[in-house]
C-alpha positions as CSV (number, residue, x, y, z in Angstrom):
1,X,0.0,0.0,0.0
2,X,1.1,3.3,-1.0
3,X,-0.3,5.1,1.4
4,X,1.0,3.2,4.5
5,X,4.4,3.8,2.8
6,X,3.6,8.1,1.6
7,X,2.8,8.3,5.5
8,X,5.7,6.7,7.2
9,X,8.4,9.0,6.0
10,X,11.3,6.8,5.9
11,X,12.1,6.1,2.5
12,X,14.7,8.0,0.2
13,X,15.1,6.1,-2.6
14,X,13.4,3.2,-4.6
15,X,15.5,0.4,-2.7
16,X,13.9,1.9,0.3
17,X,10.6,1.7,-0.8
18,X,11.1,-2.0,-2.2
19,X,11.6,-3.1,1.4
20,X,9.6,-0.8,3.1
21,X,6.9,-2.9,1.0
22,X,8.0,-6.3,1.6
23,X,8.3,-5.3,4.8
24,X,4.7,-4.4,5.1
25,X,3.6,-7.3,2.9
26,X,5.5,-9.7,5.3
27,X,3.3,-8.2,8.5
28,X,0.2,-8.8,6.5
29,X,1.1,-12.2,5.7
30,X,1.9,-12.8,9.4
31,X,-1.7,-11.1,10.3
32,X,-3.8,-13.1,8.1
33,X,-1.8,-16.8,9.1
34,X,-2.9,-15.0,12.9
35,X,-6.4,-14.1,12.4
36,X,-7.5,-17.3,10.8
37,X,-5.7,-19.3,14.0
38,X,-7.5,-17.0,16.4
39,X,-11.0,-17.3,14.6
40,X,-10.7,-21.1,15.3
41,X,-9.7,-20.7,18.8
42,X,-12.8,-17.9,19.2
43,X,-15.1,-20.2,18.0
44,X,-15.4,-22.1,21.3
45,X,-16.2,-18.8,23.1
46,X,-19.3,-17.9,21.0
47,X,-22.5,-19.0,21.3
48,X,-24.7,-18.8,17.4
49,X,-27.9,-16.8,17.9
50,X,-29.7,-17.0,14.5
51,X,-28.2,-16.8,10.9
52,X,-29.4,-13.9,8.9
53,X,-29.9,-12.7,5.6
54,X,-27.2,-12.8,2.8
55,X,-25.0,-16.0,4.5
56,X,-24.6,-13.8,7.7
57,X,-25.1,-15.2,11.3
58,X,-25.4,-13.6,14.3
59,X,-23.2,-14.8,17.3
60,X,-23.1,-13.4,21.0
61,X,-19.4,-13.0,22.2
62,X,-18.4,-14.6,25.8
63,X,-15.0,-15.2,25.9
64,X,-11.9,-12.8,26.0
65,X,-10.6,-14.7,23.1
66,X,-13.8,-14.4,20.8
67,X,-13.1,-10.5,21.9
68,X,-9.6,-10.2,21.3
69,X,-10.3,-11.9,17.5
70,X,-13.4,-8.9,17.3
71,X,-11.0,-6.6,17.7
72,X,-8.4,-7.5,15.8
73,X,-10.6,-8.0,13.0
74,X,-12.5,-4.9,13.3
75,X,-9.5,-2.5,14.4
76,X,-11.5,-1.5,17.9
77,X,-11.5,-1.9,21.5
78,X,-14.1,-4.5,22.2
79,X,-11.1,-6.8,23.0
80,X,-7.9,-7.1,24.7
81,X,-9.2,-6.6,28.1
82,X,-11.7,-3.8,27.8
83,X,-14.6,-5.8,27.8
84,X,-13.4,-9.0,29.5
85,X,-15.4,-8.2,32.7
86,X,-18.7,-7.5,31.1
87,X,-19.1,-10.3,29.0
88,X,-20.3,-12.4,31.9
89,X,-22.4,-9.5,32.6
90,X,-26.4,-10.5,33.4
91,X,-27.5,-6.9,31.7
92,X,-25.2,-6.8,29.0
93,X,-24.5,-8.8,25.9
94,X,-21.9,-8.4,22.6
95,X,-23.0,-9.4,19.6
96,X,-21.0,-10.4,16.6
97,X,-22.6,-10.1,12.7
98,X,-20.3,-12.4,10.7
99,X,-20.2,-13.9,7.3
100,X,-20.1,-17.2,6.3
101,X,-16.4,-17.9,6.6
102,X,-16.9,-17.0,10.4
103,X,-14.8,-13.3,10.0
104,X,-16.9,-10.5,11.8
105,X,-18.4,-7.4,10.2
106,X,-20.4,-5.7,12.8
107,X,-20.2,-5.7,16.9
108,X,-23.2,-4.8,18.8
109,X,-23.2,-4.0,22.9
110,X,-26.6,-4.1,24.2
111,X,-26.9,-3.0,28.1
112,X,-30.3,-3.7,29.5
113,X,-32.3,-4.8,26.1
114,X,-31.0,-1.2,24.7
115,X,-28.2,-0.7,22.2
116,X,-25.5,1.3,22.9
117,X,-23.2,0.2,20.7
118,X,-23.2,-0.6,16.8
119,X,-20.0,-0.3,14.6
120,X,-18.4,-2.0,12.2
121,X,-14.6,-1.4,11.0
122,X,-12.4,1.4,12.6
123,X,-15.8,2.2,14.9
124,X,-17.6,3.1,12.1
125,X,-21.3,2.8,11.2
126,X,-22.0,0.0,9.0
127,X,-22.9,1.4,5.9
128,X,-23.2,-1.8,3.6
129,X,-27.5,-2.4,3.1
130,X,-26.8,-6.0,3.8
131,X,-25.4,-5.7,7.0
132,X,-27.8,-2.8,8.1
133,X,-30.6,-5.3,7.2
134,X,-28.4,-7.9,9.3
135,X,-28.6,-5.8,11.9
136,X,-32.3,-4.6,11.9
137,X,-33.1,-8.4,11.4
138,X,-31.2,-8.7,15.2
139,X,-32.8,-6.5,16.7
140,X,-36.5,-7.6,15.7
141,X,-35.4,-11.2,16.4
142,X,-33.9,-10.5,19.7
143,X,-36.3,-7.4,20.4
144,X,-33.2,-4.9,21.1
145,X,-34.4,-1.4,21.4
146,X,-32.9,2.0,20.8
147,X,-32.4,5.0,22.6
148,X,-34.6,8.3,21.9
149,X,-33.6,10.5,18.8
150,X,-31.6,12.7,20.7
151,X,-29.3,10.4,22.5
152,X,-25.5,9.6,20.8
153,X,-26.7,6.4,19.7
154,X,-27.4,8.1,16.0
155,X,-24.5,6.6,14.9
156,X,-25.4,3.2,15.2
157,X,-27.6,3.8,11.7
158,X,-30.6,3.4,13.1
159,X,-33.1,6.1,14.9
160,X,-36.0,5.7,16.5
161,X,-38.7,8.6,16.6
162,X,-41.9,8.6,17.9
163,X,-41.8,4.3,17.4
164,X,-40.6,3.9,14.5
165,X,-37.4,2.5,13.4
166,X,-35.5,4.8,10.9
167,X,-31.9,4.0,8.5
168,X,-30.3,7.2,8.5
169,X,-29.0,6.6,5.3
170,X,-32.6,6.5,3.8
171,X,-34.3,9.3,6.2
172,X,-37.9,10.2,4.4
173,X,-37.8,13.8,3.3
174,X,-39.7,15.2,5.6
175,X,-37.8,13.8,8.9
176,X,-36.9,16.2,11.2
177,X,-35.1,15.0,14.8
């Protein structure tokens, strides 16, 4: 990647470069012979919910190793010890939106039967239809709710106003929050 090499500022001449590459190539190699070892090992710490549309499933997390692999897939914090405690929490849950090869695409918290938490790579909102319809699917099946409109929860892609269940990137015309 160009960019990973434009940013680190360490390369004067083509040689440089060329290694600076393989170097990088040879930590992706390493990360992806690493990520499909730990998504065997984290498959004895989930437990599968329901499968949803488009070859996902839906899995709730409870182990620090099914976690740690969320977060190393997903480039975020739900794992390597942040949320070790709280997965054997009565009131809260993490769920995990994955696809058919078992790699995650979308972590959920829920405290309490309410979302507080819905992001997919880099804490971002998932923006793929497919897995916003994964997700809606969830919560129906699993009746999650949402907070009000005015809570910070709009960036989990979903609103709810007045009872009714919005996608923010298909808002009616005449929504107003």
């Amino acid at each position: 990647r160009f960019d990973y090499l434009k940013s680190c500022n360490q390369y004067n001449s083509f040689r440089t470069t060329l290694r600076l590459a393989r170097q990088w190539y040879k930590q992706e190699q390493n990360l992806a012979k690493n990520r499909e070892k730990m998504r065997r090992e984290s498959n004895n710490g989930v437990y599968k919910i329901m499968d949803l549309n488009d070859g996902f499933y839906a899995v709730q997390l409870f182990t620090p190793k099914s976690l740690d692999f969320e977060s190393l897939c997903l480039n975020h914090c739900a794992g390597y010890g942040y949320y070790d405690d709280i997965v054997h929490s009565e009131n809260v849950q993490i769920y995990s939106i994955r696809d058919e090869k078992g790699y995650p695409h979308v972590t959920i918290e829920v405290n309490d039967g309410e979302i507080h938490q819905c992001y997919g790579y880099g804490n971002r909102v998932p923006n793929d239809p497919k897995l916003r319809q994964a997700v809606r699917t969830l919560m129906r099946k699993e009746r999650l709710n949402l907070p009000d409109v005015n809570s910070w929860n709009k960036l989990i892609a979903y609103i709810k106003q007045y009872g009714v269940l919005y996608d923010i990137f298909d808002l009616p015309e005449n929504f107003v929050s």
